[in-house]
C-alpha positions in Angstrom: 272.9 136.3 130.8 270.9 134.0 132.9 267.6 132.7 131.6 264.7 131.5 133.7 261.7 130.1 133.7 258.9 131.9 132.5 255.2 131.5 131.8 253.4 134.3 129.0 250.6 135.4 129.5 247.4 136.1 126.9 248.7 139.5 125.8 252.2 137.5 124.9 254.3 138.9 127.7 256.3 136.9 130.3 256.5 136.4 133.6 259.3 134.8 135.8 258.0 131.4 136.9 260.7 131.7 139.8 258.9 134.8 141.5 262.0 136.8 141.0 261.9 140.2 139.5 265.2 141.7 138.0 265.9 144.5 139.8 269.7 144.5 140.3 270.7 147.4 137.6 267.8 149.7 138.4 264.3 150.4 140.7 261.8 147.6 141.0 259.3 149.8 139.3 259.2 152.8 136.8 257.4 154.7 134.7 258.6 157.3 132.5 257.0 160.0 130.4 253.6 158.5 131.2 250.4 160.5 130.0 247.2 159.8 130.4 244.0 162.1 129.5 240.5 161.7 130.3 238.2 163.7 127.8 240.7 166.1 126.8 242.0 166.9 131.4 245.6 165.4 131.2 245.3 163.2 134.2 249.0 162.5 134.1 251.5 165.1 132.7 254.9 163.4 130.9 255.1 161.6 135.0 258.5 159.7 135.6 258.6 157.4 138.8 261.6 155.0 140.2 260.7 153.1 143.3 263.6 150.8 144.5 263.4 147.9 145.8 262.5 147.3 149.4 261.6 151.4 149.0 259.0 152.4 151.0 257.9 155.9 149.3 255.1 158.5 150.5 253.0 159.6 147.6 251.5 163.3 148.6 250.0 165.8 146.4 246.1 167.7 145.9 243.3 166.2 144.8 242.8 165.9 140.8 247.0 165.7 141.2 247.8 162.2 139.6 248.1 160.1 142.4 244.8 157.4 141.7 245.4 157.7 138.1 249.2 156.6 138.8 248.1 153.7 140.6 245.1 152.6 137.9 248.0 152.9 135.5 250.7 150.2 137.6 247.6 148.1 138.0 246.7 147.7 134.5 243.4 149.4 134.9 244.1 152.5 133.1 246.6 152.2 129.9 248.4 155.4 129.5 248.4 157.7 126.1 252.0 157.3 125.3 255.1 156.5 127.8 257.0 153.2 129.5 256.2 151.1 133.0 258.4 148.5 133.6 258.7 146.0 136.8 262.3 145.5 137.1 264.2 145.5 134.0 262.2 143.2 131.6 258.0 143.0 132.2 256.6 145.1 130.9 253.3 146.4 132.8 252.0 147.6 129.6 251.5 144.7 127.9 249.7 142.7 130.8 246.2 143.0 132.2 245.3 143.4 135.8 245.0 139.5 136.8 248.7 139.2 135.2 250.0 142.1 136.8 249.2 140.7 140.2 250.6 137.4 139.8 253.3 139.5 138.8 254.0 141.1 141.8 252.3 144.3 142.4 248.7 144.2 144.5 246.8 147.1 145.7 244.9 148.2 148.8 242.0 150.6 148.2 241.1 153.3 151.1 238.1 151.1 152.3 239.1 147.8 153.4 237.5 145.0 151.2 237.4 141.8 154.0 235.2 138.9 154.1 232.9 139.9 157.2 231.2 136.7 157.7 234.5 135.2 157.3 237.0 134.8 160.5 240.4 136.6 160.1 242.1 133.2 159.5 239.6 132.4 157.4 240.3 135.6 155.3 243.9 134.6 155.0 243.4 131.3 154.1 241.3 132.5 151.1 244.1 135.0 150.5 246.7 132.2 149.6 248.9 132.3 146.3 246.9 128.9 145.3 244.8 127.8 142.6 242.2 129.6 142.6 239.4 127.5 140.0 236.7 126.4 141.8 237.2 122.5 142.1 240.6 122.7 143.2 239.3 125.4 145.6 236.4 123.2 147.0 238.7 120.7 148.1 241.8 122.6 149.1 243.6 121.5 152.6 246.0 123.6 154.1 249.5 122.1 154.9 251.7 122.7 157.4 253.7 125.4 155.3 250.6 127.3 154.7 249.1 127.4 158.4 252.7 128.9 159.4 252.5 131.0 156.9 248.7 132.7 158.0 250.6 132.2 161.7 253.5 134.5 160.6 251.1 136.8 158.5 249.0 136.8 161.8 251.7 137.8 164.4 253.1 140.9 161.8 249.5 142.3 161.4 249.3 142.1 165.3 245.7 140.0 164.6 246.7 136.3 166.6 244.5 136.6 169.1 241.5 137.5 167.0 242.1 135.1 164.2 238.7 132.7 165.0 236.9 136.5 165.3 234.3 137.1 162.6 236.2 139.8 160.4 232.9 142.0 160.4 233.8 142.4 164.4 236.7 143.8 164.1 237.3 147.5 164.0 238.0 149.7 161.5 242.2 149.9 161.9 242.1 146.0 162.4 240.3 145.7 159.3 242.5 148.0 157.7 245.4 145.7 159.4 243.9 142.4 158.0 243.4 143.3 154.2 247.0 144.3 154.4 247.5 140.8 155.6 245.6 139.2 152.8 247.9 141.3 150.5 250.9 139.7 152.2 249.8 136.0 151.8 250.0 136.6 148.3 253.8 137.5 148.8 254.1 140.6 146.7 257.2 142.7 145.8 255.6 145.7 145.1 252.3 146.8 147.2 250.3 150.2 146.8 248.7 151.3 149.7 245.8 153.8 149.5 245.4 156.2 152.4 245.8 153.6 155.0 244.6 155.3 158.4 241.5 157.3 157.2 238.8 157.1 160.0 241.5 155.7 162.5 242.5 156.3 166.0 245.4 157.7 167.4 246.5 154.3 167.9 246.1 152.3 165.3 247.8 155.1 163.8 250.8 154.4 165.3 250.3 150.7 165.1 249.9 151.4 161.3 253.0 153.2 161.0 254.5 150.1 162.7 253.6 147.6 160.4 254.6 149.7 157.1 258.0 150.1 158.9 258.3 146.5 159.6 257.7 145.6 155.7 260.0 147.5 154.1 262.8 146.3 152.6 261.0 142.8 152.1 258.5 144.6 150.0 258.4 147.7 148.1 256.1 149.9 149.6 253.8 152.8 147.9 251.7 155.0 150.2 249.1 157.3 149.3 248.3 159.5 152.0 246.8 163.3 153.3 248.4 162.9 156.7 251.2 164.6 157.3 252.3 163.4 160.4 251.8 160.3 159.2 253.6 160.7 156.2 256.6 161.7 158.7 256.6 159.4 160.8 257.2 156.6 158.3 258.7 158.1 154.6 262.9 159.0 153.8 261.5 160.0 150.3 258.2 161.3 149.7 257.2 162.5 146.1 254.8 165.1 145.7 252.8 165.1 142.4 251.2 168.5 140.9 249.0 168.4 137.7 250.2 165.1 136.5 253.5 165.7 137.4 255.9 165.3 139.7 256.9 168.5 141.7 259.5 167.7 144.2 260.9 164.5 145.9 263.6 164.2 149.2 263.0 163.8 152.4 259.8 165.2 154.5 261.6 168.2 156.0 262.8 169.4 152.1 259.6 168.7 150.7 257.7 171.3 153.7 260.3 173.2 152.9 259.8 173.5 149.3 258.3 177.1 148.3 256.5 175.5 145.3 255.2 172.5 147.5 253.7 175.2 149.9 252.3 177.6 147.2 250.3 174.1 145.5 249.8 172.3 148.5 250.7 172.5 151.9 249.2 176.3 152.7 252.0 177.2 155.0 
């Protein structure tokens, strides 16, 4: 077995130095038999979850059905009662806190976009760099040449070039929604979790939404919350839908509206 570099972190576990996470003999990410309760309500029921890599998976299910508390629980803000998360086949997510767990890998995108406003888009990018982030090395940063192609490449796949000297507080709401997803790519992650990304949209910018996801897969494994089921179509192979903790169903959108349990918890139909 090959051995590389690796850095550990204050809880003890290590990470890859290399940015490489082992997923050749199974999914990128997985949690199994994972329960959490909150004052005696089981927020997640004995949940097991495989995302491959390069996956881009739909997440669907009611409300009080699992889905934030799955999310709090890859991100290291909510430890689970009892049960296994693993990214690739040797971190552990369990043993690392929320700072570690993204320079791991694995970054988030809340339903409101969190941008700078009174930052420009490049500007919002820039500040989104995989770089040291203490403040004196921060103060006198310069970007390279490597880094401005990289906002420039970041800036043509979120569709934003010709707005990136525009205040970010200009913008509207799908291009904001378009540039936080932007800052989540400068920091080059494997694994991103993507929380109801079109709420409030237009029919455009829904399509344009859909575009992007689509375009990012396979370079990055992709997790999408979402209510929207045309949405959810138009971009997911495998969508999962979680029930009480648990997972109901997964396959493909036409099995999962086709599912009599999905329709008696869920979908209405």
């Amino acid at each position: 077995m090959m051995i590389s570099a690796a850095t550990t972190t204050e809880g003890g576990a290590s990470l890859p130095l290399d940015g490489e996470v082992d997923a050749r003999h199974g999914p990128i990410l997985y949690m199994e038999d994972v329960s959490v309760s909150f004052d005696g309500f089981r927020a997640l029921n004995h949940l097991s979850l495989y995302i491959d890599d390069g996956e881009l998976r739909c997440l669907i299910g009611p409300n009080g059905a699992g889905k934030t508390t799955l999310m709090d629980v890859i991100t290291g803000k909510t430890k689970p009662d009892s049960g296994s998360v693993f990214f690739g086949q040797t971190i552990d997510l369990l043993e690392l806190d929320e700072p570690a767990i993204a320079q791991a890998g694995i970054c988030r995108k809340f339903q409101k976009p969190s941008v700078f406003d009174a930052l420009t888009v490049f500007e919002n990018l820039e500040l989104a760099l995989k770089t040291d982030k203490r403040t004196w090395p921060t103060l006198f940063h310069k970007l390279n040449s490597e880094q401005r192609d990289r906002i420039h490449d970041v800036l043509q796949t979120i569709a934003l070039p010709a707005q990136q000297r525009q205040l970010a507080g200009a913008l509207s709401h799908g291009q904001k929604q378009w540039l936080e997803i932007g800052m989540l790519l400068m920091q080059d992650p494997k694994v991103m979790l993507v929380d109801e990304p079109i709420a409030g949209m237009t029919h455009q910018e829904v399509e344009r939404t859909a575009e992007l996801l689509l375009s990012l897969q396979g370079r990055h494994s992709i997790v999408v919350v979402e209510h929207d089921m045309e949405f959810v179509r138009s971009i997911a192979r495998k969508v999962t839908v979680l029930h009480e903790g648990s997972v109901l169903t997964e396959g493909t959108m036409d099995e999962v509206q086709n599912d009599t349990r999905v329709i008696q918890v869920y979908l209405g139909g």
